[in-house]
N, C-alpha and C positions, 0 to 999 in steps of 0.2 A: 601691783598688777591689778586691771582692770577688772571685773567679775564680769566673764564674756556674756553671761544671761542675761547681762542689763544694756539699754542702750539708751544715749542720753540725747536731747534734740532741742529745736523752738517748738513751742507746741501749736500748732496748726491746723489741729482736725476738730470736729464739735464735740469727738468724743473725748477728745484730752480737757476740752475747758469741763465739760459737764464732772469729767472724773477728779478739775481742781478741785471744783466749786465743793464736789464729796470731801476731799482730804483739806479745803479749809476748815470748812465747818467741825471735823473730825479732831482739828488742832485749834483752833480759835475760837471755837465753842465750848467741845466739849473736855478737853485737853487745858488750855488758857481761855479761863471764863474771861474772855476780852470783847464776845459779844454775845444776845442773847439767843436763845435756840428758835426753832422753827418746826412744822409738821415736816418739810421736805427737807430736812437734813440737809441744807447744802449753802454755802457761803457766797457767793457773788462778790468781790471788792471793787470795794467806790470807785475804784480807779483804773478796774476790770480794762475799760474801753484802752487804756495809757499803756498800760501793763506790756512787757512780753515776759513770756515764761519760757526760761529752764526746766528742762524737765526731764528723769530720769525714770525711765519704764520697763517691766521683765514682762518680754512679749507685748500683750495688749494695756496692761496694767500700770498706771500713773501711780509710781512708790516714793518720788520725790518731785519736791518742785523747789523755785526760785523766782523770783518774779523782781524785775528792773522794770524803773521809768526814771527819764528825765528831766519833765515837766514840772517846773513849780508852781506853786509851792508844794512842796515835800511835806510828807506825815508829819516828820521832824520838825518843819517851818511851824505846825500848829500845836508841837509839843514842848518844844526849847524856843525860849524868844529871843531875838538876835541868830540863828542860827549860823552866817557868815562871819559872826565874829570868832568863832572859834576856827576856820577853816583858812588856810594860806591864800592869800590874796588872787593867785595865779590857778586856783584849782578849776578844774571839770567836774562838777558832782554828778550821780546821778543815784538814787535811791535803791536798797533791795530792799523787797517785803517779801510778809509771806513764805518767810522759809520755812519747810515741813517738809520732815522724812517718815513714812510711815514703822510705827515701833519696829517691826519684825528686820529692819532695814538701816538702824540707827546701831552703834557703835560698830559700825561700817565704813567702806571708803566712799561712799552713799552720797555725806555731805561736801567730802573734800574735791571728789567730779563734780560735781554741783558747781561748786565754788572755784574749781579749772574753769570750764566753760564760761562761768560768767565774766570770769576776768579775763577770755579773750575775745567775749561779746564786748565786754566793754571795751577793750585797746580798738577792737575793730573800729568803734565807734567814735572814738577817739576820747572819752570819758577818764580823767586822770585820777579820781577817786571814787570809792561805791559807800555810801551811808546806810546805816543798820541801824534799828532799833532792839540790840541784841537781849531774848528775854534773860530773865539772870540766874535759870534754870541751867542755861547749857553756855557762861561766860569762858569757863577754863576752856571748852571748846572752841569755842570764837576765838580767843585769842591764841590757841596753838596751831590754826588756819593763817594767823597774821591777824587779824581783826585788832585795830589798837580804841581803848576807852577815852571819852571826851565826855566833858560837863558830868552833871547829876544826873542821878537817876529819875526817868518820864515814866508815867501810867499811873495808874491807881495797887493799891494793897493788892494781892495777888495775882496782878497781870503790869508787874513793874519792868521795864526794860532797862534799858544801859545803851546811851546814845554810843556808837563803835563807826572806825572806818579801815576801807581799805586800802592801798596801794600797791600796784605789782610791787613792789621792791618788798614791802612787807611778807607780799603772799610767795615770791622768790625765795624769802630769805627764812621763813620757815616751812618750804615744803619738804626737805631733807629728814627734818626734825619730826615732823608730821609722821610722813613716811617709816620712820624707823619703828615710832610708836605703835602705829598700826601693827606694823609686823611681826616687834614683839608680842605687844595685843594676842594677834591670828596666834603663834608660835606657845600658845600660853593657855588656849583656846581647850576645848571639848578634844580627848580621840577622834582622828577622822576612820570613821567604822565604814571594813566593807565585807561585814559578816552577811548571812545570805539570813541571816536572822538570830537578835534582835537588827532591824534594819534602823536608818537614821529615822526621825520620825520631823514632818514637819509642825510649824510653831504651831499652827491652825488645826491642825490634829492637834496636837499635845493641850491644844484650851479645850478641847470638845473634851478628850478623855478627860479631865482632870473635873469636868461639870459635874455639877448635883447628878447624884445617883436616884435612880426614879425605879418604882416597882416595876416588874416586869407585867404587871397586872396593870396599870396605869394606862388609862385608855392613851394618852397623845405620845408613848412610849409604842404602842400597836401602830399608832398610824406610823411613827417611825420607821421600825422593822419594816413593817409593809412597804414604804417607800426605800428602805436600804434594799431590799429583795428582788424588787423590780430596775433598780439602778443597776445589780449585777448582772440582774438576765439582759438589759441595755449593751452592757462594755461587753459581755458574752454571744450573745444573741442568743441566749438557751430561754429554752420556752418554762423551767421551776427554777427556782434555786431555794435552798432551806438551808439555815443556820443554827450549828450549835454550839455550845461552849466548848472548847475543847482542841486540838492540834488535828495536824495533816494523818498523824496517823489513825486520832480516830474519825475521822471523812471517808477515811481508805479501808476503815474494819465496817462502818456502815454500808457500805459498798459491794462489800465481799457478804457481808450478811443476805442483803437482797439477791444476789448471785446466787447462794446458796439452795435458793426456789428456784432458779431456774432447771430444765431440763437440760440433758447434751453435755457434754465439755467443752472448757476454756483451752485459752491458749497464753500464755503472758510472755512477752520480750522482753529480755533484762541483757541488758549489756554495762552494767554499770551499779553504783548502790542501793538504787532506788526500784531498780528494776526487781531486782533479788529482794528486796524486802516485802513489794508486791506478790512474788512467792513464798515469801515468808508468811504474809497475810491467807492468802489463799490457804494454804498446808493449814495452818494454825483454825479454822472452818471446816476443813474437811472438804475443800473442794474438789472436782475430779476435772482437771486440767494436764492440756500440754506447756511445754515450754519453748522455748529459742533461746537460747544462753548463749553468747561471748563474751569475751574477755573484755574486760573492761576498756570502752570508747573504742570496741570495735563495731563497723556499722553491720544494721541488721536491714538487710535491701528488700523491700516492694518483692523483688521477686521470690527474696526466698519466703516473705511470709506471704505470699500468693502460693507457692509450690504447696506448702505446708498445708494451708485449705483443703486445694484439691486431693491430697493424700491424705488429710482428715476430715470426711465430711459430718464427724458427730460431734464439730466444733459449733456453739451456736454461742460464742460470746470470746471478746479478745479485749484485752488488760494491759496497758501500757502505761510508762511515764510520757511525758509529750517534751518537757526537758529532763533531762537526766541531771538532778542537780550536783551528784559526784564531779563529770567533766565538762557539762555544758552542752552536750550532746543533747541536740534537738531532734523527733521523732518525724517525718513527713505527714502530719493530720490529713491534707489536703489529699494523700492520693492514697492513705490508709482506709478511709472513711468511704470512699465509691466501690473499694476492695472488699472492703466488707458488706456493701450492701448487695454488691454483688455474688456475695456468696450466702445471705442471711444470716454473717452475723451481728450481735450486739457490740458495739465499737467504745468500750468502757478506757475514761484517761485520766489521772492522775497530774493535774496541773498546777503542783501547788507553788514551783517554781515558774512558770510561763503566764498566769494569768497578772494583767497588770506591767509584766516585763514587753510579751508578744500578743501579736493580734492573733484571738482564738476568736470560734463558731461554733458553739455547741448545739447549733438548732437541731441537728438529727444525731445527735452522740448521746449514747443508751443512758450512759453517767460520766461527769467528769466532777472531781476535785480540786477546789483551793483551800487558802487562810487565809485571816486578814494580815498579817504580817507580808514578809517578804515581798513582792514584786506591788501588792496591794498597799504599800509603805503606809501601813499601821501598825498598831501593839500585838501580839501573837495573843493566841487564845480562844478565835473563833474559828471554825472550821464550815467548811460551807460543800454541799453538797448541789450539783447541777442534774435535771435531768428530763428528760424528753417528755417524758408520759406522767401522765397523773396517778400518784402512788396511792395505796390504801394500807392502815395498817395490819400488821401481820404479827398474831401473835406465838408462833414462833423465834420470830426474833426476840433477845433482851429488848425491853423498855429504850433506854438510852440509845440502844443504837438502830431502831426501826427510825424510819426515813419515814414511812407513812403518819406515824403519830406526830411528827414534824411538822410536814401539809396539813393533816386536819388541823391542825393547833396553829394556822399560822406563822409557824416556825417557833413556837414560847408553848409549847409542852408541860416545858418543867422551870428552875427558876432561870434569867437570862441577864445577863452584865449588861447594865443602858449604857455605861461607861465604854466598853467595849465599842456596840453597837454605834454610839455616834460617831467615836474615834474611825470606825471603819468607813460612813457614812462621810465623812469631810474629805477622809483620804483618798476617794473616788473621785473627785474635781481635781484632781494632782494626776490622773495617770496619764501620761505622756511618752504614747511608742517610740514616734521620731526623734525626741530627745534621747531615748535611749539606746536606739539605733547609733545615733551619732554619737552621743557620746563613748559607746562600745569600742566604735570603729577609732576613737581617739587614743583611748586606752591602750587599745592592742598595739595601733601603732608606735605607739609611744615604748611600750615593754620590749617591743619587738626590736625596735631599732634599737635599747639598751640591751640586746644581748641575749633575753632569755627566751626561753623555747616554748609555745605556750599549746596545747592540744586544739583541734581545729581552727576551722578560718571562720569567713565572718558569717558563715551558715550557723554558726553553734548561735547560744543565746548570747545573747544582751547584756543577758545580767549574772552572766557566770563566765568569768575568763579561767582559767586553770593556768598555773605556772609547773611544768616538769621540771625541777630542777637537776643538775646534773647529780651523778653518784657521791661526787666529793662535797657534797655541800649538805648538811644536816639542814630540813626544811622546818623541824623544830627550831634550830639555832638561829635561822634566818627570820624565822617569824618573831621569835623573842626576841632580837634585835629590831625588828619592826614597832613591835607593839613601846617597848622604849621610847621609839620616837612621836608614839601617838598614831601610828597608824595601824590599826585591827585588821588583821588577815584573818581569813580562816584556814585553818593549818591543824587545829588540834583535835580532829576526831580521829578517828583510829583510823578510817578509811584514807583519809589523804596523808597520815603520819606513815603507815605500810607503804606508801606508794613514792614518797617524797615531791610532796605535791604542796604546793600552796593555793589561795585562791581570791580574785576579787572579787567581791561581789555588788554587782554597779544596781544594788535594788533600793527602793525607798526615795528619801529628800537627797539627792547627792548634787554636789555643787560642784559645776564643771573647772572652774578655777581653784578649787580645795584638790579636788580628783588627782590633776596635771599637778598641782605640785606635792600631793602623794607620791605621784607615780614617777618624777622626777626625784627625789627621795630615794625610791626601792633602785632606781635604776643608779644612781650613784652608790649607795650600799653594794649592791650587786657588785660593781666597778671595783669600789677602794678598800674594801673590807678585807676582799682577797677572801678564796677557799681557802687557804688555810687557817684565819684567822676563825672565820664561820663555823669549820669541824673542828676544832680545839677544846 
């Protein structure tokens, strides 16, 4: 099955040649010292003008290429002499060069579309074989595409090739073969994880985290931070944001600290785990607050928390989650935020599951909460703090959890992970709403049509789908049969164990063709398993 994120073409825009010319040099320079380098990093082939390219891209991005011509003489013609004496009298040749998959992209099905396409560029053209100068790095490859070997080996000491050819019959006669392997391969692969956190991580985060550790005192470690800080308030629109080592819950006691100053009473809406834990926060401070309590993924309406104002007006600050990451239950920001202004109070939110999943604005929200984990698909452990006004510290508060010493310190107070920091820092060029809209909307459907019952519609978030399971089905036993087959639900906290509740979680690197056939997976388990086998 194809990997719908990619799509494969002739390449015909200036920016597909400029982004070859990158991933030549990227593979033929620096990859196979086959030619010498350059200030501008980038390859041109002599034969550029002859060329056309295959080319397989995710979105705007050139992740593979191919490149045919059928002009002689051939690479080949000036590597192997005689070259037609090797080749059946009656053939059509026509050359491929230039093939390069980028690493992240490579023991994929990456090269074998590649190499579809080309072999029906070529029948189109009416070309009856394609010649390679296969390097003899990736031979077992070549040849389990079809690729067959001729003559000796061409080039020099470490950029030797292996003259190779192809013909449909060949590439026919092993794509079955092909095919199977992959699948084993994929079926063989990493858990597909759809914890709400640790989330999947991608490659390009996972190099940054993995980079030299650099002082937190390190000036070009400062310019970092600084540039990581104004990047959130960017995807946010909040006018601070401040970082510190640590989880969502403690973002949300630095939070409650500053609350603490303020005058008046709160009010906090909890319908769910997260909501109740936020009064958990509050109580455990000492704060002097109301509440709105429902039953869990019951909604809490505009009007009742407008009624509630008017009947408390010694409310001067309200505390919410914005997702509810228990059910998926999304808060209304949009017409919470003019409610409040309307009534003077501070409009404080707890976003540690929506930031990165959905499009927020915290340009006039008193404070809001994320991590880098979850919907910001990085490593967990940095906690980030948003907020309107410019803080000063207060001593009062502990050390650690004053938000003012944060600001003045440019967010490095005390000592700070550079590891983290950049991981969080790459995984900001990754966050993509609409992709996770849609893919949301694929998911559900997909669950949906297999049967099971899932709590809200496609208002809830993105990146939390909730499965109710019926009463006769143990949501432990069904998840332990999950995780079996490599795929990670979340299922084992106490909250969704009480409840009998599973749960997706579509945040971080997730791959729409991994996803669909997860989800095809649970929806057949679901099916053949049978309740009874499931409670046993």
């Amino acid at each position: 099955m194809q990997n719908p994120s990619l799509h494969y073409k002739i390449a015909n825009e200036l920016d597909e040649f400029q982004q070859i010319a990158s991933l030549n040099y990227q593979t033929f320079v620096e990859e196979i010292p086959q030619h010498k380098g350059n200030r501008k990093r980038r390859l041109v082939d002599r034969f550029h003008d002859e060329n056309t390219y295959v080319i397989a891209k995710h979105k705007s991005e050139v992740v593979g290429m191919i490149a045919v011509r059928a002009k002689r003489p051939f690479s080949l013609d000036l590597k192997l002499e005689n070259l037609d004496a090797y080749l059946p009298s009656d053939t059509v040749p026509c050359e491929i060069r230039l093939l390069s998959v980028k690493e992240e992209y490579r023991s994929t099905r990456v090269f074998y579309q590649l190499c579809e396409r080309l072999v029906s560029y070529c029948l189109k053209k009416g070309y009856t074989m394609a010649l390679i100068s296969g390097t003899v790095r990736q031979l077992t490859l070549y040849k389990r595409i079809g690729f067959k070997p001729f003559a000796h080996l061409v080039g020099e000491a470490g950029a030797e090739f292996q003259p190779m050819y192809l013909t449909r019959k060949n590439f026919e006669q092993s794509t079955k073969a092909f095919q199977r392997l992959m699948m084993k391969k994929e079926e063989n692969s990493t858990p597909m994880s759809f914890l709400p956190g640790p989330v999947p991580i991608h490659e390009k985060v996972d190099d940054a985290f993995k980079g030299e550790a650099f002082s937190h005192r390190n000036s070009s470690f400062l310019q970092d931070m600084e540039e990581l800080r104004e990047a959130l308030c960017k995807i946010t629109n909040a006018n601070h944001a401040n970082i510190a080592v640590g989880t969502g819950t403690l973002s949300n006691d630095m939070v409650a600290a500053q609350l603490k100053g303020m005058a008046g009473k709160g009010l906090i809406l909890a319908n769910g785990e997260f909501g109740y834990r936020l009064i958990d926060h509050a109580n455990r401070f000492g704060l002097y607050f109301y509440k709105i309590e429902k039953e869990w993924n019951e909604a809490i309406s505009i009007d009742e928390v407008e009624r509630f104002l008017k009947e408390n007006q010694d409310i001067t600050w309200l505390w919410t989650v914005h997702c509810e990451t228990s059910t998926g239950y999304v808060y209304d920001l949009d017409a919470l935020l003019p409610l409040c202004r309307r009534y003077g109070v501070e409009l404080c939110i707890d976003a540690c599951s929506s930031v990165g999943v959905i499009p927020v604005d915290f340009k006039e929200v008193y404070f809001a909460t994320t991590v880098s984990g979850k919907g910001l698909g990085s490593y967990p452990g940095l906690a980030v703090v948003f907020h309107r006004d410019k803080i000063i510290p207060d001593r009062s508060i502990p050390r650690y959890l004053d938000v003012g010493m944060y600001e003045r310190n440019r967010s490095i107070p005390y000592t700070h992970s550079s590891n983290l920091v950049y991981a969080l820092k790459e995984a900001l060029h990754y966050v993509e709403y609409d992709d996770n809209k849609q893919l949301a909307k694929v998911v559900r459907t997909s669950l949906t049509n297999g049967g099971f019952g899932l709590l809200g519609d496609e208002n809830y978030s993105p990146g939390v789908v909730t499965i109710a399971l019926e009463r006769e089905m143990c949501s432990k036993r069904f998840g332990d049969v999950c995780k079996g087959k490599g795929i990670l639900l979340s299922y084992e906290s106490d909250y969704l164990l009480r409840r009998n509740w599973v749960q997706v979680a579509l945040m971080g690197n997730q791959n729409e063709r991994k996803v669909l056939k997860a989800m095809n997976i649970l929806n057949k388990e679901y099916q053949t398993t049978g309740k009874t086998r499931v409670v046993e």
